[in-house]
ZAFILO-593537 format. One record per residue (C-alpha): residue in three letters; x, y, z; residue number from 1. Coordinates in steps of 0.2 Angstrom, whole numbers, always signed. Example, Ala and Ser with C-alpha at 12.3 -4.5 7.8 and 13.67 -1.06 7.14 Angstrom:
<sites>
{site "ALA" {+62 -22 +39} 1}
{site "SER" {+68 -5 +36} 2}
</sites>
This chain:
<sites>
{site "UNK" {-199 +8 -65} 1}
{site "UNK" {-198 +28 -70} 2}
{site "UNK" {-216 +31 -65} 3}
{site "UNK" {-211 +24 -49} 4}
{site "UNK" {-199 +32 -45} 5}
{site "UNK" {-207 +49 -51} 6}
{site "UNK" {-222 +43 -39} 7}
{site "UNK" {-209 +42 -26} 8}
{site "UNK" {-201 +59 -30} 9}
{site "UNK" {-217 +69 -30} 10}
{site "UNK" {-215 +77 -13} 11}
{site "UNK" {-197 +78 -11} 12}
{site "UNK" {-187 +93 -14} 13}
{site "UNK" {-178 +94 -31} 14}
{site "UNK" {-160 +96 -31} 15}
{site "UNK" {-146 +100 -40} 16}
{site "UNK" {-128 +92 -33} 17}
{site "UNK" {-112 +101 -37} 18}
{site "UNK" {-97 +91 -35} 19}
{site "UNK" {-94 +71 -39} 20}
{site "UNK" {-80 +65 -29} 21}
{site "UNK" {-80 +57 -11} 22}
{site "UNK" {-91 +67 -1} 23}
{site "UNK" {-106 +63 -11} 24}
{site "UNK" {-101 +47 -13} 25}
{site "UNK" {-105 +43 +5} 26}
{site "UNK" {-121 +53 +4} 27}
{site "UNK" {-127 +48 -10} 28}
{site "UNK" {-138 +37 -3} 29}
{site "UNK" {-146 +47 +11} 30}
{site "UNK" {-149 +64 -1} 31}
{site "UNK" {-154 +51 -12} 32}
{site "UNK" {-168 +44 -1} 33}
{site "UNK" {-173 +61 +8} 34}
{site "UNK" {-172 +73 -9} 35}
{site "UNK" {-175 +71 -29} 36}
{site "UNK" {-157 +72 -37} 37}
{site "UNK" {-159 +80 -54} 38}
{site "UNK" {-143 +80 -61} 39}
{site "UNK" {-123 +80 -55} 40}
{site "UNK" {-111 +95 -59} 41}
{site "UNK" {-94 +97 -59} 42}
{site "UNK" {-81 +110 -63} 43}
{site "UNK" {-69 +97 -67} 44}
{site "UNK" {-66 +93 -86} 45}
{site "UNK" {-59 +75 -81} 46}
{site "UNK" {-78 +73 -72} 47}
{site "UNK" {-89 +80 -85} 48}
{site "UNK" {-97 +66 -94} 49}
{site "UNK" {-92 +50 -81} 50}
{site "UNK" {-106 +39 -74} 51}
{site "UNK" {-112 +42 -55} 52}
{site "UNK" {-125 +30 -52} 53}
{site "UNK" {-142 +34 -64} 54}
{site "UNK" {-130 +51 -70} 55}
{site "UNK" {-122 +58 -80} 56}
{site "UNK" {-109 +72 -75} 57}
{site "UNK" {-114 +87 -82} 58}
{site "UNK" {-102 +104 -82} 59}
{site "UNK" {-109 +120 -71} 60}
{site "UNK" {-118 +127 -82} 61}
{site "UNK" {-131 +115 -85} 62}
{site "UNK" {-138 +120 -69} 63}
{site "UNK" {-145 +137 -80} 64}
{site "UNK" {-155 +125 -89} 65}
{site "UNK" {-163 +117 -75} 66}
{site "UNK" {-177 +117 -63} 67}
{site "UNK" {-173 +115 -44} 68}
{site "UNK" {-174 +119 -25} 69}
{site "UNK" {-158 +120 -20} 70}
{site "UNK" {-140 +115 -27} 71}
{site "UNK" {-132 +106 -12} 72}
{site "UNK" {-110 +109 -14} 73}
{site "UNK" {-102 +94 -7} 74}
{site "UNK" {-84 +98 -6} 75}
{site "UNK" {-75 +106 +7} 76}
{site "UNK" {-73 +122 -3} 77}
{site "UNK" {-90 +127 -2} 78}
{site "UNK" {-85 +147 +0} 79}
{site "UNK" {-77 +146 -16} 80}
{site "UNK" {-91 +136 -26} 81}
{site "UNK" {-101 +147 -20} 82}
{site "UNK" {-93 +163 -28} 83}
{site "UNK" {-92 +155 -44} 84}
{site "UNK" {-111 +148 -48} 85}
{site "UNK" {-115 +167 -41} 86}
{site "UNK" {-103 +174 -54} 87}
{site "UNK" {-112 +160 -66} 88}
{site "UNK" {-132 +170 -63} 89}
{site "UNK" {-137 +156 -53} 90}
{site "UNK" {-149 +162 -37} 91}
{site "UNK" {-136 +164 -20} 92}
{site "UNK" {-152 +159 -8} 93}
{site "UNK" {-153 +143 -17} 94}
{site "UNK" {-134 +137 -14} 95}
{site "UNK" {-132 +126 +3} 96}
{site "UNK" {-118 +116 +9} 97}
{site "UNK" {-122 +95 +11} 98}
{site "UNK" {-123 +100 +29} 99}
{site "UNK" {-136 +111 +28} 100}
{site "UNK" {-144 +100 +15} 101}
{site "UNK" {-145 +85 +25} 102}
{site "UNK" {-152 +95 +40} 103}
{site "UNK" {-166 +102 +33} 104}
{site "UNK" {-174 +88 +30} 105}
{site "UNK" {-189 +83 +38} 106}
{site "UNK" {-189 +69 +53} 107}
{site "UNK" {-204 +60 +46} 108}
{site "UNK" {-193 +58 +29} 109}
{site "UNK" {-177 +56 +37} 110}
{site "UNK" {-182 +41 +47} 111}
{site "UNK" {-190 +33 +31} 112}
{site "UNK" {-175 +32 +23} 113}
{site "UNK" {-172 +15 +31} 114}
{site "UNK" {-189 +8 +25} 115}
{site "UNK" {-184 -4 +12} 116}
{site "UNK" {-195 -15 +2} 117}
{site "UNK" {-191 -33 +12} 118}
{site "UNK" {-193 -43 -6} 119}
{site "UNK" {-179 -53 -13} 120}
{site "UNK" {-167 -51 +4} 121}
{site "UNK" {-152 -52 -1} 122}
{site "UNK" {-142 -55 +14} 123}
{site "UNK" {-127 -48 +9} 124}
{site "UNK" {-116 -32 +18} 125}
{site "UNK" {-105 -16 +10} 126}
{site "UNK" {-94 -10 +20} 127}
{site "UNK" {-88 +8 +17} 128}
{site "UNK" {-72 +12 +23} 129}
{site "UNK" {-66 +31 +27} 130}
{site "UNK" {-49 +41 +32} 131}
{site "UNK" {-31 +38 +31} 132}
{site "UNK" {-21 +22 +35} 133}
{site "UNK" {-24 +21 +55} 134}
{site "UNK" {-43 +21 +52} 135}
{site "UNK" {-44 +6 +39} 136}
{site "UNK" {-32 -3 +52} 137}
{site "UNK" {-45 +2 +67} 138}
{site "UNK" {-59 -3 +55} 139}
{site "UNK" {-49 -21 +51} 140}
{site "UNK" {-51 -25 +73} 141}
{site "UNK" {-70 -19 +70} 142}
{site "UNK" {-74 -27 +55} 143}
{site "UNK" {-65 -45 +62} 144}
{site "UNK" {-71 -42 +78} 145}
{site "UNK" {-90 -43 +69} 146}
{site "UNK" {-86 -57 +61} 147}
{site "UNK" {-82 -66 +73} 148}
{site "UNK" {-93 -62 +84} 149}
{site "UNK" {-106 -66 +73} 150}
{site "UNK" {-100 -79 +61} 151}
{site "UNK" {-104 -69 +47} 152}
{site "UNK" {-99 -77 +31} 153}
{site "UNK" {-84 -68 +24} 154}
{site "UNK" {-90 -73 +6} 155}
{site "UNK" {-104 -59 +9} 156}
{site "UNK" {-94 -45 +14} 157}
{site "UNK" {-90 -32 +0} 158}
{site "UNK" {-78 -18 +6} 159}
{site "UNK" {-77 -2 -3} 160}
{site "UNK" {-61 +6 +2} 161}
{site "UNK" {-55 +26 -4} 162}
{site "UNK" {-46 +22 -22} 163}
{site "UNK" {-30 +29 -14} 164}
{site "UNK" {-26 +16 -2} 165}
{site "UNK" {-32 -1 -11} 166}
{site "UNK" {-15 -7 -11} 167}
{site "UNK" {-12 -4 +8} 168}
{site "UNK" {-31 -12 +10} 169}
{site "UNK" {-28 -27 +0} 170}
{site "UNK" {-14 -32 +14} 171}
{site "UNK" {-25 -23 +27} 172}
{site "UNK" {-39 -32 +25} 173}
{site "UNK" {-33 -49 +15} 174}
{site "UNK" {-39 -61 +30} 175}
{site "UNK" {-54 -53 +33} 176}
{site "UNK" {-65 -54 +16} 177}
{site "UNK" {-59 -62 +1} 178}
{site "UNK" {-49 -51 -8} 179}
{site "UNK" {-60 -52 -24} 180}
{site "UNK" {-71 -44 -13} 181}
{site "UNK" {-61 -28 -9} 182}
{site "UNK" {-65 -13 -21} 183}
{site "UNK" {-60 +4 -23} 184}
{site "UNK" {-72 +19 -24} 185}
{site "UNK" {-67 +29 -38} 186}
{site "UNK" {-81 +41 -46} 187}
{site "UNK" {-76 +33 -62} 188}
{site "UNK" {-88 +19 -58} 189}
{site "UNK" {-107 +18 -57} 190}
{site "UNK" {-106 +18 -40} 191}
{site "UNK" {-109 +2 -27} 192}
{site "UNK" {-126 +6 -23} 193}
{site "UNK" {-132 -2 -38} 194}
{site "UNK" {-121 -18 -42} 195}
{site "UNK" {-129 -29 -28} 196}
{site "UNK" {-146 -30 -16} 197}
{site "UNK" {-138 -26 -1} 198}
{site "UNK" {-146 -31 +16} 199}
{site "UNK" {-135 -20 +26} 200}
{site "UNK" {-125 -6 +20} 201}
{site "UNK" {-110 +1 +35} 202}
{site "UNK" {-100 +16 +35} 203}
{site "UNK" {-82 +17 +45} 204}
{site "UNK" {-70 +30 +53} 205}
{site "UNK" {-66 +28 +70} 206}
{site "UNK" {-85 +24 +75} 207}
{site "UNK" {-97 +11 +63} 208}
{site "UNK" {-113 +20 +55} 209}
{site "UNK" {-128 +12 +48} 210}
{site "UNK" {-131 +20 +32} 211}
{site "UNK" {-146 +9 +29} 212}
{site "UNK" {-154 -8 +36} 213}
{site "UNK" {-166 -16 +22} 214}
{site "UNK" {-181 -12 +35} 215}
{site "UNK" {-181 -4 +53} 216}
{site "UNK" {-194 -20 +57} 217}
{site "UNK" {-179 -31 +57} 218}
{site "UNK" {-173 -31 +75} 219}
{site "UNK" {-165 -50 +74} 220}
{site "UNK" {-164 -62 +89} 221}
{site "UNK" {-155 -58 +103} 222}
{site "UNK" {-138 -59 +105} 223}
{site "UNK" {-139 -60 +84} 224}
{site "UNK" {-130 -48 +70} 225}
{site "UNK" {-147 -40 +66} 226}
{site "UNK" {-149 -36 +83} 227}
{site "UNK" {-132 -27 +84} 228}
{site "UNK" {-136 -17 +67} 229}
{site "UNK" {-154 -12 +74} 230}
{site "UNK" {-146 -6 +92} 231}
{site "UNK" {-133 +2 +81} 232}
{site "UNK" {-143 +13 +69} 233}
{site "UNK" {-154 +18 +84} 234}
{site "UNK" {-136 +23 +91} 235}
{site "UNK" {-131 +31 +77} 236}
{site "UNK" {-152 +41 +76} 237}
{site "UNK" {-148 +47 +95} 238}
{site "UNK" {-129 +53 +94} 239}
{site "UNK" {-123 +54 +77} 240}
{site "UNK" {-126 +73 +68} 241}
{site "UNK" {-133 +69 +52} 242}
{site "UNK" {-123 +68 +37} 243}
{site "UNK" {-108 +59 +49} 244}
{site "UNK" {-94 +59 +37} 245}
{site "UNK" {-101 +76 +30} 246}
{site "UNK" {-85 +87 +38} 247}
{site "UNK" {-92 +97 +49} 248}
{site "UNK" {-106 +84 +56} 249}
{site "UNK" {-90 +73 +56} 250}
{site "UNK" {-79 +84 +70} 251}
{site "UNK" {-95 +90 +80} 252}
{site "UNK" {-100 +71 +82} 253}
{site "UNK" {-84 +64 +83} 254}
{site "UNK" {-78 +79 +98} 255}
{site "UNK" {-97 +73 +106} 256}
{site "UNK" {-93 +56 +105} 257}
{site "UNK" {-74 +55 +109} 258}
{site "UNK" {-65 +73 +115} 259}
{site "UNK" {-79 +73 +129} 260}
{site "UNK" {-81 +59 +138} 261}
{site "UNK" {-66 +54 +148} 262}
{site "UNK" {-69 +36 +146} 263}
{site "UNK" {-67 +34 +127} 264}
{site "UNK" {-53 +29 +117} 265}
{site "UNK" {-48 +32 +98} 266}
{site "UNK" {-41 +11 +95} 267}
{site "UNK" {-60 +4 +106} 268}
{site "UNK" {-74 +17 +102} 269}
{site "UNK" {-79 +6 +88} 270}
{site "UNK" {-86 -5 +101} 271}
{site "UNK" {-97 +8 +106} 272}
{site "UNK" {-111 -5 +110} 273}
{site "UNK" {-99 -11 +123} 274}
{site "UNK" {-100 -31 +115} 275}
{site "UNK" {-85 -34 +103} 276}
{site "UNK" {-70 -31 +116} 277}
{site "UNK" {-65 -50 +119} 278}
{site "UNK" {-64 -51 +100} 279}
{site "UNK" {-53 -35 +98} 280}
{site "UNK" {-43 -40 +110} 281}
{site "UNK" {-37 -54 +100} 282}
{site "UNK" {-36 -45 +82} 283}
{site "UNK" {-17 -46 +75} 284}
{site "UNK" {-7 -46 +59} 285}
{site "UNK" {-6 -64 +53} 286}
{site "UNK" {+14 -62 +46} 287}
{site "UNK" {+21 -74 +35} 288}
{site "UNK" {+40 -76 +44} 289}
{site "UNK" {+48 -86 +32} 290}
{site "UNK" {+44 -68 +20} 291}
{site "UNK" {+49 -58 +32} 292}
{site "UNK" {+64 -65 +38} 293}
{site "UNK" {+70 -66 +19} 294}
{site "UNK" {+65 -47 +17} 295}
{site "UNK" {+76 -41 +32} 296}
{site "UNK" {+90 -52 +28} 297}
{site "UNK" {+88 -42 +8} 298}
{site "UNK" {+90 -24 +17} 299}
{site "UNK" {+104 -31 +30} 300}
{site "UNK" {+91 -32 +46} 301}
{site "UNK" {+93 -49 +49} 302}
{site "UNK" {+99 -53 +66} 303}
{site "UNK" {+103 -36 +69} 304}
{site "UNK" {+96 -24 +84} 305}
{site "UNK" {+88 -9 +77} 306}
{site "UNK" {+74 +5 +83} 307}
{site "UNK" {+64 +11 +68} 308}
{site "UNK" {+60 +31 +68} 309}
{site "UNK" {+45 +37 +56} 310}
{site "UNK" {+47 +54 +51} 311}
{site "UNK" {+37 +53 +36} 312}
{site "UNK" {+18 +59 +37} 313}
{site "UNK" {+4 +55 +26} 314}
{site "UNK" {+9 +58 +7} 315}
{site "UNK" {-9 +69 +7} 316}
{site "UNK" {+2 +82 +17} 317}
{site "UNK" {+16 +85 +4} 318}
{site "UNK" {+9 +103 +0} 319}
{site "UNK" {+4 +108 +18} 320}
{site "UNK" {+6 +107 +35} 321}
{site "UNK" {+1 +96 +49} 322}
{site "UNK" {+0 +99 +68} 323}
{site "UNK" {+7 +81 +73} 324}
{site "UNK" {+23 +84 +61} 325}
{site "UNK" {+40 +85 +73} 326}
{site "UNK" {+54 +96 +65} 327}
{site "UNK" {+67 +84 +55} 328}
{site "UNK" {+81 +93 +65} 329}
{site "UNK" {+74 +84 +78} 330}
{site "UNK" {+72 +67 +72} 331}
{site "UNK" {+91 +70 +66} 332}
{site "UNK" {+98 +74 +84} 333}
{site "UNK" {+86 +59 +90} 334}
{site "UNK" {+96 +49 +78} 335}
{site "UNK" {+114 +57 +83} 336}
{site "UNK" {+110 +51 +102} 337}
{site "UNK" {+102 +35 +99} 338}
{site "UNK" {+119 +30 +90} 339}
{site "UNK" {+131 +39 +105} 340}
{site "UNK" {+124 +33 +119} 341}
{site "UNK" {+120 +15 +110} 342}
{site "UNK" {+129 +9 +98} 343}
{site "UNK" {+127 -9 +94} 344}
{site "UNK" {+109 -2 +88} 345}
{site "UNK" {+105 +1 +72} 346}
{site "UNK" {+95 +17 +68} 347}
{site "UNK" {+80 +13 +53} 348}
{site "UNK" {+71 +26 +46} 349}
{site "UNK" {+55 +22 +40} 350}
{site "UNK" {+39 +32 +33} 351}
{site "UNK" {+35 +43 +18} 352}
{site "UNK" {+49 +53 +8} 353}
{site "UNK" {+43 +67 +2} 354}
{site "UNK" {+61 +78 +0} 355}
{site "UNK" {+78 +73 -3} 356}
{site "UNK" {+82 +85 +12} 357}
{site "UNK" {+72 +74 +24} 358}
{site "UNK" {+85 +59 +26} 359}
{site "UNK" {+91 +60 +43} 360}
{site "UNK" {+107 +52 +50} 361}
{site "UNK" {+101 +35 +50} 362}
{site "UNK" {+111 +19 +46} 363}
{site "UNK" {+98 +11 +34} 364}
{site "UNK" {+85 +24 +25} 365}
{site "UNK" {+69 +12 +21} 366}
{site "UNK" {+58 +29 +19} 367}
{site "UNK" {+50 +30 +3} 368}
{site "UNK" {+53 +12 +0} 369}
{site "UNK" {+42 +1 +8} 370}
{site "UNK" {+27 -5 +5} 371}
{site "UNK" {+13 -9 +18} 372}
{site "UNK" {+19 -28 +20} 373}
{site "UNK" {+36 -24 +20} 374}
{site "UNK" {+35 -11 +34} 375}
{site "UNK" {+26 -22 +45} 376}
{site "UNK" {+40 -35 +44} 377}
{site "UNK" {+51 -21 +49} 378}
{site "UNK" {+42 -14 +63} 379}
{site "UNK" {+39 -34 +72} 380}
{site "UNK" {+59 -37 +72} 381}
{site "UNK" {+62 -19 +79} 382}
{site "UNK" {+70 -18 +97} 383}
{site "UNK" {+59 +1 +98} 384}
{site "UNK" {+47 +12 +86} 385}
{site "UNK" {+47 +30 +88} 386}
{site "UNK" {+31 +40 +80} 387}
{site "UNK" {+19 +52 +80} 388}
{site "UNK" {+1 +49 +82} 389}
{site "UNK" {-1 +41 +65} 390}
{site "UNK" {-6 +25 +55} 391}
{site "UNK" {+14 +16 +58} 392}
{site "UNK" {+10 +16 +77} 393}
{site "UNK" {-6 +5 +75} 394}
{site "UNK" {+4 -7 +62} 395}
{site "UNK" {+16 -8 +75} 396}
{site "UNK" {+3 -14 +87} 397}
{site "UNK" {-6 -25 +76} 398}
{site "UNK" {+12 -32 +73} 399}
{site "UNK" {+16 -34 +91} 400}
{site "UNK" {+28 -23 +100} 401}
{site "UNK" {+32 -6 +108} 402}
{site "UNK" {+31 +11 +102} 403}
{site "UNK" {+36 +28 +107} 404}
{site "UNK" {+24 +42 +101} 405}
{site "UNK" {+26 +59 +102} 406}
{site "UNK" {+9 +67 +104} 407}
{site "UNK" {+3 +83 +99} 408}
{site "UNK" {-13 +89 +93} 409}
{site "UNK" {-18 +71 +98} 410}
{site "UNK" {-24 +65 +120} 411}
{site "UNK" {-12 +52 +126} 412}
{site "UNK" {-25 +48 +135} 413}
{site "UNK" {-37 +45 +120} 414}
{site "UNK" {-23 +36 +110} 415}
{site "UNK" {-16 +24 +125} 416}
{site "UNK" {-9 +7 +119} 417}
{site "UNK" {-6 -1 +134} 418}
{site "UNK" {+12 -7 +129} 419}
{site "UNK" {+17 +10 +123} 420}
{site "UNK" {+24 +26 +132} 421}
{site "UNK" {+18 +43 +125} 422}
{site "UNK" {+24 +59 +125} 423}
{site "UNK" {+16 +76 +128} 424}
{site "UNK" {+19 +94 +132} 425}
{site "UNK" {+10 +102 +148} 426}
{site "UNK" {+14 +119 +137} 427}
{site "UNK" {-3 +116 +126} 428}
{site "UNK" {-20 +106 +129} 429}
{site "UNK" {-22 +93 +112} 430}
{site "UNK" {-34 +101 +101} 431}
{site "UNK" {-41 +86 +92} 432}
{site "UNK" {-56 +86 +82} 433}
{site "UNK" {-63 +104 +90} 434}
{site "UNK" {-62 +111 +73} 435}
{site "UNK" {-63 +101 +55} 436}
{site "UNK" {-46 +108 +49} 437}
{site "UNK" {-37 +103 +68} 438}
{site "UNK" {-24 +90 +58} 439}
{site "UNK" {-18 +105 +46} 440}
{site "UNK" {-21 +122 +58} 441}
{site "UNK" {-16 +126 +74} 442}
{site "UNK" {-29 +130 +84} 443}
{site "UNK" {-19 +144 +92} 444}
{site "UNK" {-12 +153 +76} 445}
{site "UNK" {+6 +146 +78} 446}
{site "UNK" {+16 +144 +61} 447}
{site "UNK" {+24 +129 +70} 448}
{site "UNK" {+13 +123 +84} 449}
{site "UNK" {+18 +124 +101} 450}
{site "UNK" {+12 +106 +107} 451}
{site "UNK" {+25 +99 +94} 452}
{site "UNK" {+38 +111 +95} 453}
{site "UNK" {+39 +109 +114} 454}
{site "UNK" {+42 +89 +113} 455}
{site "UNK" {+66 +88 +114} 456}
</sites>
């Protein structure tokens, strides 16, 4: 098996890989295929020592003791890694990004990364999951619209989902695949691509990628699941910039794909074959009622009229800032009105609690409280949800109902529920995906952004 693989190696640049967290986890594979990994670094002392697939992490300074082409950075920080293996003695001209990693390498080798040996098929799928909270609950309507579509088996369906939102994914996902099947990526482990002979490995956020087919040869029947995978992966050759969840092939393909065409919005450009629509149309929360109505009469819902207001963003922007977020003294006065002008409704306020300083004037505060199941019986009962553009509004949808969101950095018209009303300022044009830090940084160089700030 060694001499194989050294046979294999022979004519492949050698690398050395600096950073074992989740960026290299989804490009394991395809730097992998396309270049010989020598060993994994990390500055981290928690890392050093841990499994990753064949490797061992190994501390920075290692990389003094080695022989290599290149040592590809994988985190976002590349600037500052940079600095600091320089500082070490290693060469500066041999330090590239993953980007520029993943775009040197040759077609030729590029497209063989997708010829696998056909022996022992295995039939069986991974499913990588990637982003925040609304794009597992987009990927849940891709990944049931698939199954249904092509009455895959649930049994063979392993889903790898970021370690920090398994619990939200167990309920995401629990009538999709088993939930034995549901795993969390965690750098801990050996990694996935080595516990089972996969047939088909996909990747999600917002659009599906093929990160590999067991052979390009299999092209499937038509109207069949190979079919869609082999029409997919030649999609995904033609439009996708390579290293897709790689940040900035990320925002550049995703701005190609959905920022300029007029036609495409965020909630259907899974569907970007044009053949699961019919399905998706159809893909709901299944809610147990009996549970819900007993978990609204606990917190004094039951029977009650009420509009739920999220203030809270993700708990991943605790420590900075982001573009959508709408100033609490605005969610209080919202608050002030809705109970003036009317008062036999009951004002809920709902998502992350960061502060103490960030209750507003509400009637029942169930930020901080809830869990992803809980929320959702909240959000079906309510008379009216009021958001920004985040993971609550798609809940809210998959739940049934209307919402009210306030739109800033984010299109309206990219973002269009049909049952819902959104709200955006003429005073700034959204700036969503144009660069790959446009959730956290105006684009415009306003402390507080305008598109937000705008919105009374």
């Amino acid at each position: 098996m060694k001499d194989e693989k050294k046979e294999s190696n022979k004519d492949k640049k050698k690398i050395l890989v600096y950073g074992a967290g989740n960026n290299l986890i989804y490009s394991y594979i395809d730097l992998n295929r396309c270049y010989q990994i020598v060993e994994i670094l990390d500055g981290s002392t928690q890392k050093i020592g841990q499994k990753f697939w064949d490797y061992t992490v190994k501390g920075k300074e290692y990389a003094l003791k080695c022989e290599y082409d290149y040592i590809v950075t994988t985190p976002v920080n590349t600037q500052g890694i940079k600095e600091t293996l320089t500082e070490l003695g290693l060469d500066q001209n041999k330090l590239i990004t993953l980007q520029e990693a993943l775009d040197r390498v040759p077609e030729d080798i590029w497209d063989s990364r997708n010829d696998i040996d056909e022996k022992d098929k295995a039939q069986d799928i991974a499913v990588v999951m990637c982003g925040g909270m609304g794009d597992l609950l987009i990927g849940r309507v891709w990944l049931e619209s698939l199954v249904q579509k092509y009455q895959i088996d649930r049994k063979k369906i392993d889903l790898f989902i970021p370690k920090g939102l398994m619990n939200d994914s167990l309920y995401i996902y629990r009538d999709t695949v088993p939930t034995g099947n549901i795993q969390a990526i965690d750098t801990e482990n050996e990694g996935f691509f080595g516990r089972k002979d996969y047939d088909t490995v996909l990747r999600f956020c917002i659009v599906p990628e093929v990160w590999y087919k067991r052979s390009k040869s299999i092209i499937g029947e038509e109207g069949s699941f190979e079919e869609y995978i082999n029409n997919l992966w030649l999609f995904g050759k033609k439009n996708y910039n390579r290293g897709f969840i790689a940040a900035s092939g990320f925002s550049k393909t995703i701005k190609r794909m959905m920022v300029d065409p007029s036609n495409i919005k965020y909630h259907t450009a899974f569907d970007i074959l044009g053949n699961l629509n019919e399905f998706a149309e159809k893909v709901k929360f299944c809610i147990n009622e009996e549970s819900g109505d007993s978990y609204l009469r606990e917190i004094g819902l039951s029977g009650r009229k009420y509009i739920t207001l999220n203030t809270g963003l993700n708990d991943e922007y605790r420590n900075k800032k982001n573009t959508r977020a709408w100033d609490f003294k605005n969610w209080s006065e919202l608050a002030k009105r809705i109970k003036k002008e009317y008062p036999d409704i009951v004002v809920v306020q709902v998502g992350t609690r960061i502060r103490d300083e960030d209750d507003i004037p509400a009637e029942i505060h169930m930020n901080g409280q809830t869990t992803l199941e809980q929320i959702t019986y909240i959000l079906k009962k309510a008379v009216l949800h009021v958001d920004y553009d985040g993971g609550l509004v798609h809940v809210r949808h998959l739940s049934g109902g209307k919402s009210i969101v306030l739109m800033g950095s984010s299109a309206a018209k990219k973002h269009a529920y049909s049952e819902n009303t959104y709200i955006q300022t003429d005073k700034c044009e959204p700036c969503e995906w144009t660069c790959p830090e446009w959730l956290s940084v105006c684009s415009r160089g306003f402390d507080s952004p305008l598109c937000m700030e705008s919105i009374t």
